[in-house]
N, C-alpha and C positions, 0 to 999 in steps of 0.2 A: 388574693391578687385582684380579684374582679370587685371587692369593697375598695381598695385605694383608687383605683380605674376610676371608680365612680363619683369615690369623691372628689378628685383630681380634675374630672370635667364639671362637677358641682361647681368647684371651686372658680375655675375657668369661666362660667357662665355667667357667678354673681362678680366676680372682678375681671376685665375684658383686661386691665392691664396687665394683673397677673397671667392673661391668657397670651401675650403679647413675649412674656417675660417665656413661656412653657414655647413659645413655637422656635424662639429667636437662635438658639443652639441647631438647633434644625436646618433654618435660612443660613446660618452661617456654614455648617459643614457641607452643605448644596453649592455655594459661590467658591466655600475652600479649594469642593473640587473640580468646579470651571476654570478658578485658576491656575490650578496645577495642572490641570488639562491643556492648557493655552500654553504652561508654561514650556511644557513637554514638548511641545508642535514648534515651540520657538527655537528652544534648545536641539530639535532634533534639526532642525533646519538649519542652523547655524554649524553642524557638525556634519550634513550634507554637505556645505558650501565649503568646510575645510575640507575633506576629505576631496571634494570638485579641484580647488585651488594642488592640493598637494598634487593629486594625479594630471591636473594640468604642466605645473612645473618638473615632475619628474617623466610625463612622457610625450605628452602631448604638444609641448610649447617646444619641443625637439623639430617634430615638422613644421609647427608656423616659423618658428626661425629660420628655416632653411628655405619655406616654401619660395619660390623665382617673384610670387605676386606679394610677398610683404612688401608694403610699400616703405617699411625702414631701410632692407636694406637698397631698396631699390636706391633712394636717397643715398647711402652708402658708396654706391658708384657712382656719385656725382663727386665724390673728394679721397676715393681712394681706386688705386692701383690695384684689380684683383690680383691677389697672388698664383705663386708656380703652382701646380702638382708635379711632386718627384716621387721616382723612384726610389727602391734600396739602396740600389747601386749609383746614385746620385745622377741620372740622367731625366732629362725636363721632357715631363708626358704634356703639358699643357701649360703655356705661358701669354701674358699679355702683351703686343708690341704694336708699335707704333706706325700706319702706312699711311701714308697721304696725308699724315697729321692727325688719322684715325685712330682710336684706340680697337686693335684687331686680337680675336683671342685666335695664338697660334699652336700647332700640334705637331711637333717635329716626326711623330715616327707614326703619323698621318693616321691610317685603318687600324693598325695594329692593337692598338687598346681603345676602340673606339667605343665599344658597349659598358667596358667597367670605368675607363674615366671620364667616359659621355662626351655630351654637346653645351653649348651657351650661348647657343641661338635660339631662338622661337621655343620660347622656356628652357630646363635644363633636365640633364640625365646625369648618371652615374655619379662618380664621384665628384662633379659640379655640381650638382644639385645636393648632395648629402652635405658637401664640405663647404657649399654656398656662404654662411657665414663667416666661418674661420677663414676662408678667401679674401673675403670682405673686410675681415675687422683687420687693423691695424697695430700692433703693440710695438712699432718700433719706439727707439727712442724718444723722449717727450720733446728734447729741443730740435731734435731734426723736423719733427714734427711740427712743429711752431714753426719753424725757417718754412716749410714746405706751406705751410696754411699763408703765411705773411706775404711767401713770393709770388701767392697764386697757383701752386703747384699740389698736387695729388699727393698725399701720403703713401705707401708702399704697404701694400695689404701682407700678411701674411702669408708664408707657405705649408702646406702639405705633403707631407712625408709617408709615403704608400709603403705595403711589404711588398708590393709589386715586384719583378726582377725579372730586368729587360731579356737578360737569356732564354730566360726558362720561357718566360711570355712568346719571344719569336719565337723560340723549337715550337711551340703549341701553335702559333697560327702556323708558321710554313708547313707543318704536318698533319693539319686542317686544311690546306688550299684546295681551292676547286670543291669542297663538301660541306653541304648544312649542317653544325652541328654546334657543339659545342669542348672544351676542354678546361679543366680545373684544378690546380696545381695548390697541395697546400704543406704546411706542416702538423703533421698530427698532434703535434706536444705543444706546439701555442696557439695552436687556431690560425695563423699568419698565412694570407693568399699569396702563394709567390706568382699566380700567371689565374688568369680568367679570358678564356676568349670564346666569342659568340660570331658564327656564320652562317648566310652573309653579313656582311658590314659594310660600313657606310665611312664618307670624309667627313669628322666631325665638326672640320674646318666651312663647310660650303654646304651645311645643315639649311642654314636659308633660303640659298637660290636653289637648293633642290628638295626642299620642302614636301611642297606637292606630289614629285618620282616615291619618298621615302614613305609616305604617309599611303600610296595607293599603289604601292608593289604587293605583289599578293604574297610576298616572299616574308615579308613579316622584318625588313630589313632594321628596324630599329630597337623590336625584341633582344631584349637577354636571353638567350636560350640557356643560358649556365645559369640563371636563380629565379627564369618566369617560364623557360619550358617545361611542358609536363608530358610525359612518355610513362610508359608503361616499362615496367622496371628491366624484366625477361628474367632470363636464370641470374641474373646477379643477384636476385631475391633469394637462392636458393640459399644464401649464406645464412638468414635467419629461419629456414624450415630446417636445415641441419641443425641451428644452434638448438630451435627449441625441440626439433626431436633428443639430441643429445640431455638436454634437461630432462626430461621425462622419461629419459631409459640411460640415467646415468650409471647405473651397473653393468646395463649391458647392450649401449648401442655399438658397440665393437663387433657385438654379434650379429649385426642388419645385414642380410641378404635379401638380393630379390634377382627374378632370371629378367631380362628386359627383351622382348622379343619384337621392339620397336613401335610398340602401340601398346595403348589399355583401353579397356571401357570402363569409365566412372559415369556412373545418373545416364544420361542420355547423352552426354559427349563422349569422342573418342579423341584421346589424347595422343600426339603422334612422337616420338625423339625428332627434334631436328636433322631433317634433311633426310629423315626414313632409316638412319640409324640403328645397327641393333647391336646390344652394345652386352646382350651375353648376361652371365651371372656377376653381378656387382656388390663388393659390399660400402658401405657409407664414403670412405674415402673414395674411394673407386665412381661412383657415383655422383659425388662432385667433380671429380678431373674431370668424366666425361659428359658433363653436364647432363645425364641422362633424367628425361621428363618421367619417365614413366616408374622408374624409384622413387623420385620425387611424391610424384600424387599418391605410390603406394603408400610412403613415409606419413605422409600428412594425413590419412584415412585415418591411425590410431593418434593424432593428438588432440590435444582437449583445447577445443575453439577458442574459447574465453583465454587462456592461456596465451596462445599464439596469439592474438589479436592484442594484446597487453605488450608482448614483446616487440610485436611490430610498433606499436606505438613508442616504445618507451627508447627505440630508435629513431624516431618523429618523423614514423610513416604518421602522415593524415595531420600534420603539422607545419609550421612555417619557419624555417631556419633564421633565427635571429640575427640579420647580419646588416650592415648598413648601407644597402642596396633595395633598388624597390626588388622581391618576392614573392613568389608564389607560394600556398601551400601545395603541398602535396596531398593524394588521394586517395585514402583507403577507406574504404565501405565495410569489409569481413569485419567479422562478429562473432557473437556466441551461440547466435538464433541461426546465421549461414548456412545452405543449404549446401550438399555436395559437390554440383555444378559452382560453385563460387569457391569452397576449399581446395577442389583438383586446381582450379585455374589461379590463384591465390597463390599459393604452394611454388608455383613456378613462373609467378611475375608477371602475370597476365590480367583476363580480366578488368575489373574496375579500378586497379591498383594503377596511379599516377606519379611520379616524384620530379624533382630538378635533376639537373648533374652533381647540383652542389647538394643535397640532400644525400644522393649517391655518393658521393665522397665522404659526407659526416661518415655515412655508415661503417666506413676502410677507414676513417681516423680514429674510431673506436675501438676497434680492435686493433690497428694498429699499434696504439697509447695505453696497453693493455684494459681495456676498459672503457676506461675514461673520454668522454666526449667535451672537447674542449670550443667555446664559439670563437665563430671566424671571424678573422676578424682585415682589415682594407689599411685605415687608418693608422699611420705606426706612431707620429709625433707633428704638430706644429710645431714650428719657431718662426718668430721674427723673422726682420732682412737683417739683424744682427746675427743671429743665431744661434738666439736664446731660445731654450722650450718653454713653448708656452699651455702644451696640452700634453699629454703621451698617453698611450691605449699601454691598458695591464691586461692583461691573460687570465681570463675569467671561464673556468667549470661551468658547462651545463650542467651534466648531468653524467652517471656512472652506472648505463645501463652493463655493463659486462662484468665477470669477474676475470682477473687473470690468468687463471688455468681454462677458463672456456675458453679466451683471448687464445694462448698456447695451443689449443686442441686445433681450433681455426686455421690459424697459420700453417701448421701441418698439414690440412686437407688443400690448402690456398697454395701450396708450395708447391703442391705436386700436379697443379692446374697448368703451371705453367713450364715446370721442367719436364712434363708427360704427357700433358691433359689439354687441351681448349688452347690452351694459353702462351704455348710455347714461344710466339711470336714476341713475347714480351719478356724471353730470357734473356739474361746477360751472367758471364762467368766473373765481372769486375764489378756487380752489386747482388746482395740476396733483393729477390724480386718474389712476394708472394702477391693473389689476385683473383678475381671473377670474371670471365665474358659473358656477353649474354645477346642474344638474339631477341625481340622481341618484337613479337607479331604485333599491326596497330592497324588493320583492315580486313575483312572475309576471305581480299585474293592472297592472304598470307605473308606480304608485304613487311619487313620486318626492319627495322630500328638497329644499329650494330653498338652494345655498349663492351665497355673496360674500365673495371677498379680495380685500383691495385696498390704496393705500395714497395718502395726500394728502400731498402738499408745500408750504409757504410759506414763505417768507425765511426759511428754514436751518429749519425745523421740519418733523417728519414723524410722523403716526400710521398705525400698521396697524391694520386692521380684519379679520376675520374672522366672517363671518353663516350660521348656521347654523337654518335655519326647516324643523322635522319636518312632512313633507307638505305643505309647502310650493309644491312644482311647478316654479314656475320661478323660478330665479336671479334671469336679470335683472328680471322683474315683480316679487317677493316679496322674494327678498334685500338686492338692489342698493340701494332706496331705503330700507333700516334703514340699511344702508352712510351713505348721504346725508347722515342725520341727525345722528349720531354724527361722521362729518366737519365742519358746521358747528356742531356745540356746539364741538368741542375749538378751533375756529380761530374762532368768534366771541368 
């Protein structure tokens, strides 16, 4: 090898061309791979940009369409009509009419769905803002449309068709009056909001001239507290420390005892039962009816963190309810590294643990739907002013955090919450009613939150509820019988 070498650069030395001929294979696979290096950064770039383009048009060009400062559709309102929002029940939440030659956006049933179907003054909320285009755009007829553009006249925007349902909605505000809070009415099996109502609330008609009151009330007056408050869950958490203790001792969580003697000491906390409670020898069932804490913290000392902290996720604690409304996530911090002092308080809905109302609900429509977590959903159908559809929302799965025997085992401890337990307040003999209350501490001086989830059955029909009453106190005195009310609107 080292005689050809040799003579190879001989060769090279006495002919410079042939030396020229020996390097040129060389220079060529060097620029080969500059170009395919270039070409690489082009192609990869090019397939950034789609990838940019796709995720813009499938999620992101959702908000700039709707956003109040596109200036398309702003244009939009210089030759169309915003349309209605309606009801199921075919009653006008928000329409456009005519004062002083004004075009005035009017609200017939004034407060009462002020937060879910918003404002359309000094930008927009709720379902004005979401449905801001389809408001806007126009599909009536084409020749009416041409008479309408020829004579000078406004085209007739489209309307919007909510699952909203004016009953259920009043029972939830009149059963809220005079309390901050919120209330959430759904179906479990499509996702479909029959009622959302957030307190206090505001005229969404005279958003303008009191502007300024709304923006610097310390009361938080234009808040959604139903899908951007966040509370601290309380014992309605307890539904997921049973379920996954029941996981983990599926042979024999039947057999859980514990003596409750109205306190425990876990880490350097002392854990109390609500309101100094002593609530005796309990086993699991028994333990949920009386909501008692200090089974609870027992309970959660043997499960395995990583586990629970998966379960509470996969119910979307520490997640954002997909729904078409602006939201909050919710907050959960516990883990698999969590220290005790974070497990007792965890355990029992406390702690760093935050959610919505509506978060609260998904979690009762899951079990409800045995399993199955369906998204919520506002929107039921555009049409025309003809009354053609021109959009309709389909019933779309999240996700199937539950099986349906866990589902079954629930409802049996949930049943007896309210026919024995916490819950009573929320009984009725002319529907099955299973549920949670929950008290939940949100300050040092003990100051507590009142919630209720629950859910009513009758001949094949089911609403979930979720009650959320700031400083409220207790669940089942305060929450439970807003619960009530809202049950026999929807089923009278």
């Amino acid at each position: 090898m080292n005689v050809l070498k040799r003579k190879k650069q001989k060769n090279m030395e006495e002919n410079p061309l042939q030396k020229d001929q020996w390097e040129k294979p060389g220079k060529k696979r060097r620029a080969n791979r500059q170009i395919l290096q270039i070409t690489y950064i082009f192609v990869g770039l090019f397939l950034a940009l789609i990838g940019y383009i796709i995720h813009f048009v499938a999620i992101d060009s959702k908000e700039v369409i709707t956003d109040s400062h596109n200036l398309r559709l702003q244009e939009l309102e210089k030759t169309v009509v915003r349309g209605k929002i309606i009801s199921s029940d075919g009653q006008v939440l928000a329409q456009t009419i005519t004062e002083n030659g004004e075009e005035v956006r009017d609200y017939p049933y004034g407060r009462m769905f002020a937060h879910v179907v918003g404002y359309n003054d000094k930008g927009k909320s709720g379902l004005e803002s979401k449905c801001n285009f389809d408001l806007l755009t126009s599909n009536a007829n084409i020749f009416s449309q041409i008479t309408s553009n020829l004579s000078g006249q406004k085209s007739i925007g489209d309307n919007v068709y909510t699952t909203l349902d004016t009953k259920v909605q009043k029972a939830a505000y009149n059963a809220l009056q005079g309390q901050k809070g919120a209330v959430v009415a759904m179906d479990p099996e499509s996702g479909k909001i029959y009622a959302m109502v957030s307190k206090p609330d505001f005229r969404p008609g005279l958003v303008k001239e009191n502007w300024q009151e709304l923006n610097e009330s310390e009361s938080s007056l234009l808040l959604n507290r139903a899908t951007q408050g966040l509370y601290p869950p309380g014992s309605t958490f307890k539904v997921v420390t049973a379920l996954e203790y029941m996981r983990e001792h599926e042979d024999d969580y039947q057999d859980f005892r514990y003596t409750c003697n109205g306190s425990t000491q876990v880490g350097d906390l002392t854990i109390h039962c609500y309101g100094g409670a002593v609530h005796g020898t309990v086993d699991l069932e028994e333990a949920m009816e009386k909501s008692c804490n200090t089974a609870f913290v027992h309970m959660a000392q043997s499960l395995n963190k990583g586990k629970f902290s998966e379960l509470a996720k996969d119910l979307m604690f520490d997640s954002r309810v997909p729904i078409n409304l602006l939201a909050n996530k919710s907050r959960f911090s516990f883990n698999k590294n969590s220290g005790i002092n974070e497990l007792a308080h965890t355990a029992i809905g406390q702690g760093e643990t935050l959610i919505t109302p509506l978060q609260n609900a998904m979690v009762m429509c899951a079990i409800a739907n045995n399993g199955v977590m369906m998204q919520p959903y506002l929107l039921n159908q555009v049409k025309n002013i003809d009354g053609g559809v021109i959009k309709e929302t389909k019933t779309k799965e999240i996700s199937n955090p539950l099986t349906e025997t866990e589902c079954t085992k629930l409802k049996k401890m949930l049943r007896k919450v309210i026919t024995q337990g916490t819950g009573t307040r929320a009984y009725s003999s002319q529907y099955l009613v299973y549920g949670k209350t929950g008290s939940a501490e949100y300050n040092s001086a003990k100051d507590s939150h009142a919630w209720f989830i629950g859910c009513a059955e009758k001949s094949g029909k089911k609403i979930v509820v979720s009650v959320l009453v700031e400083d409220g106190d207790s669940g089942g005195r305060v929450a439970a019988p807003v619960a009530d009310k809202v049950f026999h609107a929807f089923f009278d």
